[in-house]
N, C-alpha and C positions, 0 to 999 in steps of 0.2 A: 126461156122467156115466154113462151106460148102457154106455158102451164102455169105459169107468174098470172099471164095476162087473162086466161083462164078462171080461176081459183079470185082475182082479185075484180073480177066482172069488170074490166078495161079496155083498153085497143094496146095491142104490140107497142103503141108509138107512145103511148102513156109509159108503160114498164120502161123502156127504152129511156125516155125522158126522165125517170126517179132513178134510173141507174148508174144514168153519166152526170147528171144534174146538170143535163145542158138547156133547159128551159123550164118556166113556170108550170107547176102543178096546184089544181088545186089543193087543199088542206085534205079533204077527205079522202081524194082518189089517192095521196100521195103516203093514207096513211092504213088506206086497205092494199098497197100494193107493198111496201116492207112489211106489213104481217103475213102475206102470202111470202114473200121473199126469206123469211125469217123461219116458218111453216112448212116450205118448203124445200129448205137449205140450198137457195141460188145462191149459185157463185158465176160471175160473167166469166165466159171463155175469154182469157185474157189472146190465147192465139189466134182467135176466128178476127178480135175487133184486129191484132195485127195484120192479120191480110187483108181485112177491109179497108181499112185505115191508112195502110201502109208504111206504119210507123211503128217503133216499139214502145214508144214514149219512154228509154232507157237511155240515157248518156253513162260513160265509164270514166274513169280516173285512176290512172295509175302514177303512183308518186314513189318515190323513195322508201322511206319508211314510215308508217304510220303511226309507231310508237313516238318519232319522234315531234314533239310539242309543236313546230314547225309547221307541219305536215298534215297534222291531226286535226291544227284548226283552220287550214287550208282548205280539208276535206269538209269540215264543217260547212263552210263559209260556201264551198261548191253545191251539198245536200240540199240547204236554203234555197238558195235560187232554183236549184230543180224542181225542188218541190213547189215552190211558188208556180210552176211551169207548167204544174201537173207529170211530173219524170220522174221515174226513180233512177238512183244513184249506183252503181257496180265501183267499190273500191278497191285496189288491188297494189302491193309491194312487190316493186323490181328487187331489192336489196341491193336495186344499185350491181345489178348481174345482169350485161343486155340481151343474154341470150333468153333467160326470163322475162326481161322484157318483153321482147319481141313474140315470144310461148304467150304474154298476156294480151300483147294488142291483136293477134289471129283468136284468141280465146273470145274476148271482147266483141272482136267483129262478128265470128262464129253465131252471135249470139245476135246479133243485129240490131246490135247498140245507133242511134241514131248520130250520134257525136262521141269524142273522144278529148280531153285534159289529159295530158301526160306531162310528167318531167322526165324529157329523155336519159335514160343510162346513159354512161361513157361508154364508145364501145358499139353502141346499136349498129346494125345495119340501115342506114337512112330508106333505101328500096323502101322496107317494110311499111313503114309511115309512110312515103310515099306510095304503095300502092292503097293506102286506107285513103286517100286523098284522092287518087284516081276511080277511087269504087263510087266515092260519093259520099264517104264520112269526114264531116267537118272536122277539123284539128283544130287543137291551142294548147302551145305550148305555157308551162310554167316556172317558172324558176331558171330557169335553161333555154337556153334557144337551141334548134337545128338549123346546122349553117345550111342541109343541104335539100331541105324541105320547106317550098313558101308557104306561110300557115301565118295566123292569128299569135301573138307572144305576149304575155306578161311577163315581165322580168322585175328584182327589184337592183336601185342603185349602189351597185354591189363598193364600185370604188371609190364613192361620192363618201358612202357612210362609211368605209373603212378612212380615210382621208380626212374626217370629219373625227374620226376617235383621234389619230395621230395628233391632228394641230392641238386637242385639248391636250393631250400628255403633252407636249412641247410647252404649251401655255404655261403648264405648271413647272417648268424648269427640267424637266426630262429631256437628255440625248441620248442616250443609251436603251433606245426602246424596242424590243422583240417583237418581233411576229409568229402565233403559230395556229398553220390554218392544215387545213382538211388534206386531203390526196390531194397530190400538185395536178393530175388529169383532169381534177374538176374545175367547170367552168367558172362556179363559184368561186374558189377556194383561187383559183387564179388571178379572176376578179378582184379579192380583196387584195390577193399579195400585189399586185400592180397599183390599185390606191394606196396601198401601204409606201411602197416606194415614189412615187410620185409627191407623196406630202411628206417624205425626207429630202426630196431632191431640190425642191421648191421652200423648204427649208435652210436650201443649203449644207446636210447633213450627208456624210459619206454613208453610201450603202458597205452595210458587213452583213456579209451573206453567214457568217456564225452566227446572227441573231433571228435568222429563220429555220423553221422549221414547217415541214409541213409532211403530216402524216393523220393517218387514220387515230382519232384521238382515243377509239376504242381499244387498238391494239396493247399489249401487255408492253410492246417492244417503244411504244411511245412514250410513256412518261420513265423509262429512264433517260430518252432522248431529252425531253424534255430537263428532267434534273441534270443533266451533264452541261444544258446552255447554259443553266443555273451559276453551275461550279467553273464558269472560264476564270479565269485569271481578271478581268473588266468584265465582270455580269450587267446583266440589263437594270437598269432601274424601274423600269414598267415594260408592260405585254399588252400585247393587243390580238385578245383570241379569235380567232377569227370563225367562227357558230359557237354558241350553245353547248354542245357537247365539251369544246375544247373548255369553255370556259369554268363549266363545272368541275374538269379533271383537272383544270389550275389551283381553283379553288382549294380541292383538295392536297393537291401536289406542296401547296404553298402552307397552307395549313400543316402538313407532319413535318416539312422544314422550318417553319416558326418564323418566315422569314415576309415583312412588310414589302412586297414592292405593289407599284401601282398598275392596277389593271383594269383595261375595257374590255368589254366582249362585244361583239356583234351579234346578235341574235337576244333578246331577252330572253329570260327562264325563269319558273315558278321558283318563287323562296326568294328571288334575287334581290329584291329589297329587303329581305328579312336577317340576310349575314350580316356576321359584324366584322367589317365595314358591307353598309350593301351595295353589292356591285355595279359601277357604272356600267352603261352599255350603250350601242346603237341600234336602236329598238325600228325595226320593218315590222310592216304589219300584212301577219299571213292572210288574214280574217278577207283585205281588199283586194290581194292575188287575186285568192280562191271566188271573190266576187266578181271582182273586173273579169275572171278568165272565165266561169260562167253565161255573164252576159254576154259575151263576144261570144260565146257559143250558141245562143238561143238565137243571138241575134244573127247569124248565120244561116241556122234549122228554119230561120222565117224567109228569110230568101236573099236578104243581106250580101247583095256578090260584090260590095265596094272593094275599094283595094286594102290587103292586107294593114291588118293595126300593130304597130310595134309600139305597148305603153312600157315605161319605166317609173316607178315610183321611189317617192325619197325614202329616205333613214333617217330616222331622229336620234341625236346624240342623248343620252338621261344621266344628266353626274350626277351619283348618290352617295359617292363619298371614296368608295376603291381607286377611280381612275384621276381621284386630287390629291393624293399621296406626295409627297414630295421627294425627292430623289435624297436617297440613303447619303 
């Protein structure tokens, strides 16, 4: 910066000032001090203003998977705010394996991230997160809570929206309605399977536990589980997939059977109005997660020591024509 401020015939406090753009400059000095900058190929020592400073201006984010649609725009919708913040963003995939998890939140901190967004794995060791909370790194959990860590949480209304698919397939004359959600460990996936039975029970509708399933809807072992609920002797008349992923591998599952029945999904997914029929769903929106858990994290890094925020946001039901099917 002394040879910036040198070369650009200025004071220190000038160069300084056009480098962080933290105050008015005039037009000329501001514009013989990026040709020296330019001429001289400065680049600010990002670790000296860290120790000055005492911040990294870095938050991390570790989610599930990032390939998935979910997630992706989750991270987006995190990016934004940071950026607005002046922060850059550190994204990283547990795979849903907490011991990698926990490899990423020591990575992360390693790194002296100044906050943390996580969707806890199944599985973690809570310590871990707990001692990022004791060091002085803010938390906020997303999609998931830690029962055993107090921290900042965005959740979305996992049983409200699944509860909310069910009475529309009942509306339409459906009782024979499936469910098939995620690993039963997950909080989600458990989530919907308890709205699921709660708006059969409040129906008045006996639980049969032959019309759930719940597995990993990637696995090969799944959709012949899937096609065997198909094949009972009283098959389901409609399904209520419970994410995204499941709901695609219905899609398809039902498409090489040829076989009409009515389906919601939880989660929206690209193309899903585009199938014929296009798929009803209960559409969360990742976009205000990934926002809302942002600002609860800035607003923290600013000094923010009120008491913990637990928000929950709705699901919106979207009939587009799959989940109005009428029972075979």
């Amino acid at each position: 910066m002394n040879d910036v401020a040198k070369l650009a015939d200025v004071s220190l406090k000038t160069v300084s000032r056009v480098v962080n753009g933290t105050e008015s400059v005039s037009a000329a000095k501001a514009v013989r001090v990026e040709a020296a900058i330019r001429e001289l190929g400065f680049r600010r020592n990002e670790q000296a203003r860290q120790l000055r400073q005492g911040t990294t201006a870095t938050i991390g984010l570790i989610i599930e998977d990032l390939a998935d649609p979910f997630y992706s725009t989750l991270a987006r919708a995190v990016e934004e705010v940071a950026h607005a913040h002046h922060h850059a963003l550190l994204v990283s995939s547990s795979a849903e394996d907490p011991r990698r998890a926990e490899e990423l939140v020591r990575s992360l901190s390693g790194r002296g991230i100044d906050g943390l967004i996580i969707t806890p794995a199944e599985g973690m060791d809570p310590r871990v997160l707990a001692a990022e909370g004791e060091a002085g790194c803010s938390l906020v959990f997303v999609d998931r809570p830690s029962v055993d860590v107090d921290a900042d949480t965005v959740l979305v209304d996992n049983r409200g929206g699944t509860a909310a698919g069910v009475r529309h397939l009942l509306a339409g004359g459906h009782r024979r309605i499936a469910f098939v959600g995620d690993t039963a460990s997950l909080y989600t996936a458990q989530e919907r399977r308890i709205g699921y039975l709660e708006a059969l029970e409040t129906a008045g509708i006996e639980r049969d536990d032959n019309l759930v399933l719940m597995a990993n809807p990637a696995a090969p072992e799944s959709g012949e589980a899937f096609l065997a609920l198909l094949d009972q002797a009283d098959p389901p008349t409609a399904i209520l997939a419970g994410n995204n992923r499941w709901s695609v591998r219905v899609v398809r599952l039902l498409r090489q059977r040829g076989i009409g029945v009515a389906l919601v999904g939880f989660d929206d997914f690209e193309l899903a109005d585009a199938l014929e029929p296009p798929v009803s769903v209960v559409a969360q929106d990742p976009a205000a997660v990934g926002r809302l858990a942002a600002e609860l994290l800035f607003s923290r890094l600013a000094g923010d020591t009120g008491p913990r925020q637990h928000i929950q946001l709705g699901a919106t039901l979207i009939p587009r024509g799959s989940g109005e099917r009428a029972p075979r």
